[in-house]
Residue, then its C-alpha position, 0 to 999 in steps of 0.5 A: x912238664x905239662x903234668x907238673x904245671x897241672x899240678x903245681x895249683x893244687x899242690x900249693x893249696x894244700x900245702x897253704x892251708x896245710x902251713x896255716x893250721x900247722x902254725x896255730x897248734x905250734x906257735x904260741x906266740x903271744x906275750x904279756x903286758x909289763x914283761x921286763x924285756x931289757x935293762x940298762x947297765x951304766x958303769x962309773x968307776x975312776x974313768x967317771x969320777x969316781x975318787x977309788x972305785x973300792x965301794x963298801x956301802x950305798x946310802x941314797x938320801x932325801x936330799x937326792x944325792x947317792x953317798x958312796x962310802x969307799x976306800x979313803x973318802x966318802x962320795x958324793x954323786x948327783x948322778x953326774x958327778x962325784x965330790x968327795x970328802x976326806x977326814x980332817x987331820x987325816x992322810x989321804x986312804x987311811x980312813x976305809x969307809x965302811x957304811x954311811x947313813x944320814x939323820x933327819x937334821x941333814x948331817x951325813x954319817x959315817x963309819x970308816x975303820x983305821x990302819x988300826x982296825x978300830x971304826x970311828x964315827x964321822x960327820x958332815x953336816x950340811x952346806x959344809x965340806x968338812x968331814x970330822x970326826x965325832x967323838x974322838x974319845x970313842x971307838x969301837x973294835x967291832x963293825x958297824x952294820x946299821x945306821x938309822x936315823x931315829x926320829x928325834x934327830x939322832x943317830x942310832x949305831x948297830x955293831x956287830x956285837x949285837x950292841x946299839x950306841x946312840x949319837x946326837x952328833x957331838x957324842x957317841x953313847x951306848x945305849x942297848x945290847x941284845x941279850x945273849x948278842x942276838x941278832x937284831x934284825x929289825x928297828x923302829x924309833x918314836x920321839x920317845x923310845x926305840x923299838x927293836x926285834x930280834x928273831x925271839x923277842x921284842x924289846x922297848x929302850x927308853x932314852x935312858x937305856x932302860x929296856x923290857x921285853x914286850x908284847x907285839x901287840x904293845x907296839x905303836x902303830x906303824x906302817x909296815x913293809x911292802x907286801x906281796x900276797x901275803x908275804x912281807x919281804x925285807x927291802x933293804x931300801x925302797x924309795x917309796x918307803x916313809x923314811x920316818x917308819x922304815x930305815x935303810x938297813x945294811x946287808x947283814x940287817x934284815x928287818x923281817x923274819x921272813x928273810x929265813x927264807x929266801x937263805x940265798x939272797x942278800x937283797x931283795x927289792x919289790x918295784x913299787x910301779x911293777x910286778x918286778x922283784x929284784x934278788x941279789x947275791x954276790x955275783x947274781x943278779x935274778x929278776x923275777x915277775x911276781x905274775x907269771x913267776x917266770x925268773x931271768x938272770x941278768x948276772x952276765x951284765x957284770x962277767x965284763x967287768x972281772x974286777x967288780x969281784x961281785x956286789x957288795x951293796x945295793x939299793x933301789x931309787x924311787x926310778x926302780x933302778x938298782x944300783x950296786x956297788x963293787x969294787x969296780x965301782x958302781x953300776x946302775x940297772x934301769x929296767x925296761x917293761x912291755x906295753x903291749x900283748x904281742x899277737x901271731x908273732x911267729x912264722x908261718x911254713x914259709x918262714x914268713x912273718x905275719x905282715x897284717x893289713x886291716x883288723x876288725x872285731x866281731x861276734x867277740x873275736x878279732x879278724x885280721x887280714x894278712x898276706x899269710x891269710x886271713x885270722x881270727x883271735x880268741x879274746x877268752x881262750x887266747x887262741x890264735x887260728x886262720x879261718x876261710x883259707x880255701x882260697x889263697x889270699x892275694x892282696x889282702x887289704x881294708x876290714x870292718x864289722x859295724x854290727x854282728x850282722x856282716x864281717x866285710x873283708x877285701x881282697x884287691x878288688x874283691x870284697x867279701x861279706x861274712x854272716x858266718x865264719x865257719x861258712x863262704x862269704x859272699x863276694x861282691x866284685x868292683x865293676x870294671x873301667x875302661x883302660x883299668x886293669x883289674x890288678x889296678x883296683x883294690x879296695x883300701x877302706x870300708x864304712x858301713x853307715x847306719x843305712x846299711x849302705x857300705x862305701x868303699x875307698x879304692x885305688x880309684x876313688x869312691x864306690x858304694x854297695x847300695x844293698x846287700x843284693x846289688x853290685x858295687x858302684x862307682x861315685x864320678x870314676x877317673x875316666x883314664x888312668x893319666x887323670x889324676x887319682x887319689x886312693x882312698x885310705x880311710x872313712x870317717x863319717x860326718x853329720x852330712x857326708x864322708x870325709x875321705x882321706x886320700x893320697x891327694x889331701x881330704x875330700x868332702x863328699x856330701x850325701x846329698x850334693x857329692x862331691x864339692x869344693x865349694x859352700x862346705x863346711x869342710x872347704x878350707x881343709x880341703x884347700x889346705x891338704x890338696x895334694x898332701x898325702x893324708x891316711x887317716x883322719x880322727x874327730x876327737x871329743x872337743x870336735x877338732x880334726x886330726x889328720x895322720x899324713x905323709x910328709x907333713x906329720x900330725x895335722x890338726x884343724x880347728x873347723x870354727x878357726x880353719x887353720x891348720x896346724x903341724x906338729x913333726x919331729x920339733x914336737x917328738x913325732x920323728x916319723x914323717x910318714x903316719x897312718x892314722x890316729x887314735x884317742x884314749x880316754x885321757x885325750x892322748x893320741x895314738x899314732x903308728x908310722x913307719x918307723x915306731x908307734x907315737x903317744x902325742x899329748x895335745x895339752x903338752x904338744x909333744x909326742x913319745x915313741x914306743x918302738x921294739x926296745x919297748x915290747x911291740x913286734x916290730x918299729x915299722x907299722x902298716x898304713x891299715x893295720x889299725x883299729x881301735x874297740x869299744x872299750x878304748x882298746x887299740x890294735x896296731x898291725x906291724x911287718x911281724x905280728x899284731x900289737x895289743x895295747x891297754x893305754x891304762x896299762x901304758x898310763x900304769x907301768x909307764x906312769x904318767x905322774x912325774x918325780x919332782x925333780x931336785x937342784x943344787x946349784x945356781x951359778x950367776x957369771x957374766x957372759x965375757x967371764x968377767x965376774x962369777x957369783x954363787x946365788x945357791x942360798x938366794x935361789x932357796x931362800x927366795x931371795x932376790x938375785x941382783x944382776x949388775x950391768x952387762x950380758x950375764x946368765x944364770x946356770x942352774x945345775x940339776x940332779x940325774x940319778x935317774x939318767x934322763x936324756x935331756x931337759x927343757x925350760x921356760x918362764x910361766x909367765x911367757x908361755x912361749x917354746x920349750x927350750x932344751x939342753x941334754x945336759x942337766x946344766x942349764x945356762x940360762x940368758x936374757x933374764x927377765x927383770x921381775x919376780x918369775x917361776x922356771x918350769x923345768x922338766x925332765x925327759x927319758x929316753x922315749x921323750x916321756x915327761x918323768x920329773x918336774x920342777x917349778x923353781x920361783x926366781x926373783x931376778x933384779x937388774x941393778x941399775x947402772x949410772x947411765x941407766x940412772x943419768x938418761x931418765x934425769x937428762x930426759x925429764x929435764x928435757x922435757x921440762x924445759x920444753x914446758x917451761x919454754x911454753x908457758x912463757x911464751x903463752x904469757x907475753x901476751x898479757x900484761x907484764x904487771x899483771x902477768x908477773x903478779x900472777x906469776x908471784x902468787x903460783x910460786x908462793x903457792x907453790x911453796x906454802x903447799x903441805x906435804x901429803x902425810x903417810x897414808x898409814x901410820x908406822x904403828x897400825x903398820x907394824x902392829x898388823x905385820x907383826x900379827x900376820x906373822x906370829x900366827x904363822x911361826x910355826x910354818x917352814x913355809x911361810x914366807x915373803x910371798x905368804x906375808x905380802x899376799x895377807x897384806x894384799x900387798x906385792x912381794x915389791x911393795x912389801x921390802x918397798x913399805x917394810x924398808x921405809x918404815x921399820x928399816x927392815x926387809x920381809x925376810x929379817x922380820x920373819x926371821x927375828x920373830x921366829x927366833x924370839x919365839x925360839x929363845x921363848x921355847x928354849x927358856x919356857x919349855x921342855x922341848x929339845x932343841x930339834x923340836x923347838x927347830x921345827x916349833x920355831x918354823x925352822x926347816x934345818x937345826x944347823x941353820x937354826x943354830x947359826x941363825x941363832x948364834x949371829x943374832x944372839x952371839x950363842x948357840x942355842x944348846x949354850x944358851x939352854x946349859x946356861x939357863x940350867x946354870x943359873x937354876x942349879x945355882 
């Protein structure tokens, strides 16, 4: 027994060292940045919504909306709910719905094959729930494969039969066919003609029908396709594309040659924020990385959901979600990338996972401790390897490297200086203390300021190595271990001293007077944090000090303020135990903890968290295992590795641009429900929304598509807290009586703004007779009270006199003139209506442009306008924008949709209504009537 004893040392030092080298040759364990690691399946069916889950086609519109063409209706869906819409004059499922598409006017399309097998065309135009069908006269016996909205307003038709028809909303005309019925596999459409590619020719159509063959250097300039390499693959439907050059097509149209070669796969999608390509066919869905070419199939996400019977559409959204429709309803699949490169992520000979403590760059290498031993990394070679393992590690701790002169390691209270790796370091050992135990003092942080002087933060305080041939001392030592003591768990230098972080809050210590609680500059935050754990502290560029605690989340202290400041879970900072804080260059701060690594932007005051769900080795990080490089690139150590993170590759696969975020429906009800009032054309128009007496809120309803966790408001003029609500319905109380902007945002999952919106509001409250009657009651009040004293004041005086003087105020009183205007009604009207003909042709002129030209309030404008002319902002606009419209349409040539945009109009169904209830005709009647009158 004695023999084995002698024995069991040298084994396991052999067997140590010999684990450590065995694991850099068979475990490569890093990975990359950007790597899709996991997605998100969302189902909606019947259960959600949906009308009949018999899915045929997918169109995503710039309106926001998913348009759903199924078996019997054609659907809606915002992203929470579904709305549907059924022919006119047709029973219910008797339409099947085979593809849907949408013009630049706003009118939704589309085809739907009756009992009889024929397609026939429908409509619906906008802010109508009416679905009617477009020339009845017309159908067809073959599919419709394509709709495409062409740039002047019209809609052009692609059937199976190779021909193209053309519609303009109120007929349906042919206008083209592929000689010889080849496929049309790509189309592009100007104001003037139509341009469409089969896999041998290029042909012009005219408006008329005319067509030739032509050159493709005869093509008008155009964007093209998005490219990778020197490949341009089909996308079927990329959000980022300008739906002016590019058009969604449906499956069986492919707008590029290229398609020949990809013979398995329907769709093909390129994420415009990622390296990730998207093939889809039937029952598979592959994702490939264009970088590493390395491919996964995701097809089992829909083996659960044996009814689907595989895809029969697909789009992507401007989110990089891919949704697909089946006949099991639809599906959504969000994507979730890597934002870090994953370091000595395997098990060493024990089975252990590499737990890192302190990390330090040196001599273009990364060191790390590790209760597994001690590790270099090779930036250039991607290699990962132990280094001095002759020694077993026992309490691994601190790391740092100043300069190329010394590599400083700890291990418990021992600390180490290398001058060369390959070579034994030189041991300095902490002195010992009376009634310590050795096993009692370790070191826990290391600085070496610019004199060459290394100061030591233990588990008993402040120590210093003077010189490189001296011994460690102790600064003012506890005396016994019942005292109390703080371990020191970081450094950071200040212009006069060390400020240290401790577990019993911030300590000064200044090179010349030491130790202080009094005179410093530092004195308030040492009171403030007393007996607070505090891990880190970080100075960031504008000099403010940010403090990494434990129990009391991320502090900040403004030293010309002293105050200090927390920010914890009400702010996203979930974890209440944080070890240090890093800044990138854009001033977010970096933060890991115990449980997930946090981003906290100080210009928002809120934090996202990163955990394993996003690529890092792990959630749990260790309190020294930070360290952040030169070139702004930061290192966090968790139980399972070492996570390497770019915060411009943070800033590039999850964007820190925002989507405009879109709403379609605001809702004005009283609080006891007495009343309900749909203020939906007020909110757009940026009319005022009038409010009648009593508790009453607003209820704004958002779009979701892209499955956001939660929102959050507030009124920019208040400046005051985000409120927030998890739903994309926000019900919004206490109104501000004045004209407001609504700041709403739109959070993920990680808490990371992803979308926007700044929605103007102009509320008034209508004043009720009590509000009407206490002012008067007041006013008289008060005048009866002056009345009373001036009387008084004048019995004093001679009664003749007095009633003499009292006579002549009130006659003249009376023979006062009244003040005239201060500007007549023609300079007036003359200089509102200059304002606005110069701006006609601009949708976005309005009120708030018209009152600031005049150097006049949005109040004082309906104020003036109403008073004078007898009418508000919004009808001058508006009957000067139809004048001219009724000028272009009896003067020129233009047709109507470009005399909508001419004339400022954002909408030609609202322009067409607008017209027809000032003038008693639409405009396409009015035009047929001038053409009359010229043939006669």
């Amino acid at each position: 027994m004695a023999r084995l004893y002698f024995y069991i040392p040298l084994i396991n030092t052999i067997f140590f060292r010999w684990c450590l080298f065995g694991f850099s040759l068979l475990y490569p364990t890093s990975s990359v940045v950007g790597q899709l690691i996991d997605v998100n399946l969302r189902h909606f069916s019947t259960e959600s919504g949906l009308t009949t889950p018999m899915v045929n086609d997918l169109y995503l519109c710039h309106d926001g909306y998913i348009w759903i063409a199924a078996l019997g209706a054609l659907t809606r869906f915002d992203g929470t709910e579904f709305k549907s819409f059924v022919p006119t004059g047709k029973e219910a499922k008797s339409i099947n719905f085979t593809s849907v598409g949408s013009d630049k006017k706003g009118n939704v399309y589309a085809v739907g094959i009756d009992r009889w097998n024929n397609y026939r065309l429908f409509r619906l135009r906008p802010d109508t729930d009416v679905l009617n069908e477009v020339a009845k006269e017309w159908i067809s016996p073959h599919s419709v494969r394509a709709l495409i909205a062409a740039k002047n307003g019209d809609l052009l038709l692609i059937t199976s039969k190779e021909e193209v028809f053309l519609s303009d909303g109120e007929r349906v005309e042919r206008l083209f066919e592929s000689p010889g019925q080849i496929p049309i596999i790509s189309a592009y459409t100007t104001t003037e003609n139509f341009f469409f590619r089969t896999s041998n020719d290029i042909y012009r159509v005219s408006q008329t029908g005319s067509f030739a063959s032509i050159e493709a250097s005869e093509l008008p300039h155009y964007k093209s396709s998005m490219s990778s390499g020197n490949n341009n693959y089909p996308i079927h439907h990329v959000a980022s594309n300008d739906l002016s050059y590019f058009f969604p097509m449906l499956r069986s149209l492919l707008y590029s040659p290229t398609a020949l070669s990809f013979p398995e796969t329907s769709y093909i999608f390129l994420d415009p924020t990622s390296s990730s390509q998207w093939n889809i066919k039937k029952r598979r869905i592959i994702h490939v990385d264009r970088k590493t070419k390395e491919s996964r199939d995701f097809s089992f996400l829909l083996r659960d959901f044996p009814k689907a019977h595989g895809i029969k559409c697909a789009v992507m959204d401007r989110f990089g979600q891919i949704w697909l429709g089946t006949n099991d309803g639809v599906f959504s699949l969000k994507p979730t990338f890597s934002i870090a490169q994953k370091l000595f992520t395997g098990r060493d000979r024990f089975g252990n996972a590499f737990s890192f403590r302190g990390i330090a760059q040196w001599r273009g290498k990364l060191y790390a401790n590790s209760y597994s031993g001690r590790f270099s990394y090779q930036f250039n070679e991607g290699r990962e390897s132990p280094f001095y393992n002759d020694t077993p590690v026992v309490h691994p701790l601190a790391a740092h490297a100043r300069n190329e002169a010394s590599l400083w390691l700890s291990d418990g209270h021992y600390l180490m200086r290398f001058h060369d790796s390959s070579k034994e370091p030189i041991i300095y050992t902490l002195p010992l203390l009376p009634h310590f135990d050795y096993t009692s003092l370790n070191i826990w942080s290391i600085y070496e300021d610019p004199a060459s002087n290394v100061w030591l933060g233990t588990s008993v305080g402040l120590a210093v190595l003077d010189s490189l041939g001296g011994q460690i001392r102790f600064i003012s030592p506890p005396l016994m271990p019942s005292d109390s003591i703080a371990t020191i768990n970081h450094i950071q230098p200040v212009h006069d001293g060390l400020l240290l972080a401790t577990t019993l809050g911030v300590r000064h210590f200044d090179f010349e007077q030491g130790f202080s609680e009094q005179g410093g500059a530092y004195d308030s935050l040492v009171i403030l944090t007393k007996g607070t754990p505090i891990y880190h502290v970080h100075i960031d560029k504008q000099g403010i000090l940010w403090l990494a605690s434990h129990g009391k989340g991320l502090l900040k202290w403004h030293p010309e303020r002293k105050q200090l400041t927390s920010f914890d879970a009400s702010k996203g900072i979930s974890s209440g135990e944080l070890h240090a804080v890093y800044e990138d260059n854009k001033g977010g701060l970096w933060i890991p903890s115990e449980d997930g690594l946090f981003m906290f932007d100080p210009s928002e005051q809120r934090a996202i968290r990163y955990g394993k769900e996003h690529g890092l080795t792990d959630d749990e990080f260790n309190r020294i295992a930070h360290f952040q490089d030169q070139e702004g690139m930061l290192y966090f150590g968790g139980v399972a590795g070492l996570n390497l993170i770019d915060p411009a590759n943070i800033y590039r696969y999850y964007t820190d641009s925002t989507y405009s975020l879109k709403w379609n429906a605001a809702i004005v009800t009283a609080l006891d429900g007495s009343f309900l009032e749909d203020v939906t054309s007020a909110v757009r128009s940026e009319m005022p929304i009038i409010l009648s007496g009593g508790s009453t809120k607003l209820t704004l309803k958002l779009f979701n598509l892209g499955g956001y966790s939660s929102f959050e408001y507030r009124w920019k003029s208040e400046g005051a807290d985000w409120q927030r609500s998890k739903d994309p319905v926000l019900h919004l109380v206490n109104l501000p009586d004045r004209q407001d902007e609504l700041i709403i945002r739109a959070l993920d999952n990680r808490g990371s703004v992803v979308g926007m919106l700044n929605l103007p509001l102009h509320i008034q409250h209508r004043i009720t007779i009590h509000e009407i009657l206490l002012p008067i009651m007041i006013g008289s009040a008060l005048l009866a009270v002056v009345v009373f004293a001036f009387v008084w004041q004048k019995k004093s005086s001679d009664a003749k006199r007095d009633s003499r003087l009292k006579q002549h105020r009130i006659a003249s009183s009376l023979d006062q003139p009244v003040e005239p205007l201060a500007e007549p009604l023609d300079g007036f009207a003359e200089k509102i209506e200059e304002v606005i003909n110069q701006h006609l042709s601009s949708p976005d002129f309005g009120v708030s442009q018209l009152s600031e030209a005049l150097c006049l309030s949005r109040k004082s404008l309906y104020r003036k306008t109403n008073q004078l002319i007898g009418k508000n902002p919004n009808e001058l606009i508006k009957e000067k924008r139809l004048v001219y419209a009724r000028q272009l349409l009896s003067q020129s040539d233009l047709n109507i949709a470009e005399i909508t945009f001419k004339a400022g109009f954002n909408s030609s169904s609202y322009f067409s209504n607008c017209y027809k209830k000032h003038y008693g005709q639409t405009p396409k009647e009015y035009r047929n009537q001038l053409l009359k009158r010229k043939n006669s």
